[in-house]
C-alpha positions as CSV (number, residue, x, y, z in Angstrom):
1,X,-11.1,48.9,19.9
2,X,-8.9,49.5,16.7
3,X,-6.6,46.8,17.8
4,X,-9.0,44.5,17.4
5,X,-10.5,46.1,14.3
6,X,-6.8,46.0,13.1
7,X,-6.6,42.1,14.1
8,X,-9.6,41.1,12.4
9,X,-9.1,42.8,9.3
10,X,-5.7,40.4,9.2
11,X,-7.1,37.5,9.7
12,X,-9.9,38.2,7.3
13,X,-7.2,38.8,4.9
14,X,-5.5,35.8,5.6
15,X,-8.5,33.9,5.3
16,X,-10.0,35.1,1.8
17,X,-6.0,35.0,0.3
18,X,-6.1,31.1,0.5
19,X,-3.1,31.2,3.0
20,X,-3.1,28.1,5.1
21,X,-0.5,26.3,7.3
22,X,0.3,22.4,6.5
23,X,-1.0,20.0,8.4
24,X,0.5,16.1,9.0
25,X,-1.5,13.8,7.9
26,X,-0.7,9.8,9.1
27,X,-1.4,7.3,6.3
28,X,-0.6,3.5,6.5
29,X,-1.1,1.4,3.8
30,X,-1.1,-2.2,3.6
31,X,-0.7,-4.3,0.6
32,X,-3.1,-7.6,0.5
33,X,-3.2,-10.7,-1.6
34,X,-6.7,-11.5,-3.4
35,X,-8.5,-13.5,-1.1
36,X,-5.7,-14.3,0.8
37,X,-3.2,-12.8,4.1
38,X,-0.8,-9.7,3.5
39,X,2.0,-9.2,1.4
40,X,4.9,-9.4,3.9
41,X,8.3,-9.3,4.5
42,X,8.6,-12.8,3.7
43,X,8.3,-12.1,0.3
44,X,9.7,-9.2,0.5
45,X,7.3,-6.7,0.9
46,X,5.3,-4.8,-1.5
47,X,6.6,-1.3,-3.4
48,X,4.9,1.7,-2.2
49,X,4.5,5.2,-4.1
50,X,1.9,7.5,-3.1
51,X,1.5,10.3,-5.6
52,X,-0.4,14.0,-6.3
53,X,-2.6,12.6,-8.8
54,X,-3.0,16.2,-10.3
55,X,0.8,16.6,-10.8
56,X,2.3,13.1,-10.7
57,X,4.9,14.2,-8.1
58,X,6.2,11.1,-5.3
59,X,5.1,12.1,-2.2
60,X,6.3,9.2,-0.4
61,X,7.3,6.0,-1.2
62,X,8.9,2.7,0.6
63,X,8.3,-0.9,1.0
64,X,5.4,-2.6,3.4
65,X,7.1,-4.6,6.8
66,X,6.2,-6.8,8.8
67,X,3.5,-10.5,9.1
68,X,1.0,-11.4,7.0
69,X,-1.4,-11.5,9.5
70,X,-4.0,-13.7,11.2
71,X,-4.8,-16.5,9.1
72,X,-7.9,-17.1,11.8
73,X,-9.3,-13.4,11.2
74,X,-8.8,-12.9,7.6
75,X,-9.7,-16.2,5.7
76,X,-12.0,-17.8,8.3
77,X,-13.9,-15.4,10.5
78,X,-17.1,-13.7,8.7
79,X,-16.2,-10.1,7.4
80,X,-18.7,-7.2,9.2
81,X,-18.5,-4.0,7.6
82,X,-16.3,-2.6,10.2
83,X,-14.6,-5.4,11.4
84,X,-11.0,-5.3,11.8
85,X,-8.6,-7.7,9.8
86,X,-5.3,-6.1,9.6
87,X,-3.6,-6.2,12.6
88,X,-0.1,-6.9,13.2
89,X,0.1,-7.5,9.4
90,X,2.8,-5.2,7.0
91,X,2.2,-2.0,6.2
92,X,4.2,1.4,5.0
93,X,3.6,4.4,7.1
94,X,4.2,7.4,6.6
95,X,3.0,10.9,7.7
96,X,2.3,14.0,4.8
97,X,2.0,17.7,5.3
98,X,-0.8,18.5,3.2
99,X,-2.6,22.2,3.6
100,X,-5.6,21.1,1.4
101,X,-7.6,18.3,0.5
102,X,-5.1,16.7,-1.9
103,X,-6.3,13.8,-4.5
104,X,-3.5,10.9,-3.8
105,X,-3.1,7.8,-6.3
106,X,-1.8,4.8,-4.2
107,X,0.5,2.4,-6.5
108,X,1.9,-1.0,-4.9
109,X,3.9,-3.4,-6.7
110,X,4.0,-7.2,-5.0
111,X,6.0,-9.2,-4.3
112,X,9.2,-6.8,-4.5
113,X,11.5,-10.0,-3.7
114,X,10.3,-11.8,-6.8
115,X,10.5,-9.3,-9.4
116,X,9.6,-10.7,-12.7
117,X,6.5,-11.9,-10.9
118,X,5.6,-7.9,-9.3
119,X,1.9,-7.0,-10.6
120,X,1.0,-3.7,-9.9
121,X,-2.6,-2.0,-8.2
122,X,-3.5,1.0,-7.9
123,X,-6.2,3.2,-5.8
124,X,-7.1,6.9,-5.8
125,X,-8.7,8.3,-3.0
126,X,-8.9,12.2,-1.6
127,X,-6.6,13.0,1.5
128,X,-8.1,15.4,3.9
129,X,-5.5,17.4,6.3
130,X,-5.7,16.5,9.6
131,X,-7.7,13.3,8.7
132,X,-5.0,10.3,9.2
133,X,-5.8,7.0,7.7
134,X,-4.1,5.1,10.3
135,X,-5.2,1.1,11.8
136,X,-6.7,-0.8,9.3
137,X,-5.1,2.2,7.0
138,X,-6.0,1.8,3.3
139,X,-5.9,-2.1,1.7
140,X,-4.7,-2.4,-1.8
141,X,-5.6,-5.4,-3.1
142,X,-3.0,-7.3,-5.2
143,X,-4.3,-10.0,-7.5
144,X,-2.4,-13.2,-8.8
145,X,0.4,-15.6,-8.1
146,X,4.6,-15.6,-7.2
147,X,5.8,-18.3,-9.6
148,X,9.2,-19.5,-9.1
149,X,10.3,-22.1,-11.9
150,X,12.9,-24.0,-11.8
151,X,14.7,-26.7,-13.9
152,X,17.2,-29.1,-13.5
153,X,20.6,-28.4,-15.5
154,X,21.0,-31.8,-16.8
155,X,18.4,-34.2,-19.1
156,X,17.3,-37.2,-18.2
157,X,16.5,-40.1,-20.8
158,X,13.5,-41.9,-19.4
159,X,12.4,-45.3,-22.2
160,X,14.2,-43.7,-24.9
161,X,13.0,-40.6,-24.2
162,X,14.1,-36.9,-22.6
163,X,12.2,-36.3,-19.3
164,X,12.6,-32.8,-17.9
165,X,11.7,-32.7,-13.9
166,X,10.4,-29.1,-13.3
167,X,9.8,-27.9,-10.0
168,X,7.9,-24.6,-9.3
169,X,7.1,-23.0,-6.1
170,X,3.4,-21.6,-6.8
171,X,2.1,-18.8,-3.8
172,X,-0.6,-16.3,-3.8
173,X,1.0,-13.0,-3.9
């Protein structure tokens, strides 16, 4: 009888003292171009930091991998509210050890090949232990265009004039 007295006066302690064990947490996250596919390795992927919004420190960080998915599914198909439109498209996965609900900011930088054209989106959302965010994971979207300009080295003179051919390679992130 007093061993179990003994045991659960422990474990009350324990309890009311706040202590708790770390749990992994799975969390993929994809990056996706407005109203267009994912942000693949193609183009290089798309930066990922995931942070502790209350103190700003990296908990993980790396770059998305892989297709940009099923043209079919994501621009064509009707969207249903559960309906599935990231498979086999890039993501960054990672697992946390978190012993609390933990508020996480989600920052992703695209495309990380063409930097000068990177624009950067962010999302906050609470991470609960135990609770991974894995499949569809979470979608940041990533508005705009990769521009790559590019200009001949020599001038042209075109009726007296200077013509300047410019070619630009103009993609949706």
């Amino acid at each position: 009888m007093k061993k179990g007295l003994v045991s659960g006066i422990v474990m009350s302690i324990l309890l009311i003292s706040g202590i708790s064990e770390a749990i992994v947490t799975k969390l993929v996250i994809r990056a996706r171009s407005k109203d267009a596919k994912f942000v693949g390795t193609k183009m290089g992927g798309a930066l990922v930091v995931i942070r502790d919004s209350k103190t700003g420190k990296v908990l993980a960080e790396g770059l998305t991998a892989g297709g940009t998915g099923d043209t079919e599914r994501i621009m064509i198909e009707p969207k249903t509210r559960f309906g599935r439109i990231a498979d086999g498209s890039a993501q960054f996965e990672t697992s946390l050890d978190i012993d609390e609900p933990t508020l996480i900011t989600i920052s992703v930088a695209a495309p990380y090949l063409y930097k000068d054209n990177m624009i950067e989106s962010s999302t906050q959302m609470w991470l609960i232990p135990g609770k991974d965010l894995a499949g569809e994971g979470v979608i940041v979207e990533v508005p705009g265009f990769s521009i790559d300009a590019r200009a001949p080295e020599k001038v042209r003179l075109v009726n007296n004039r200077s013509a300047i051919p410019i070619e630009a390679s103009i993609v949706m992130i």
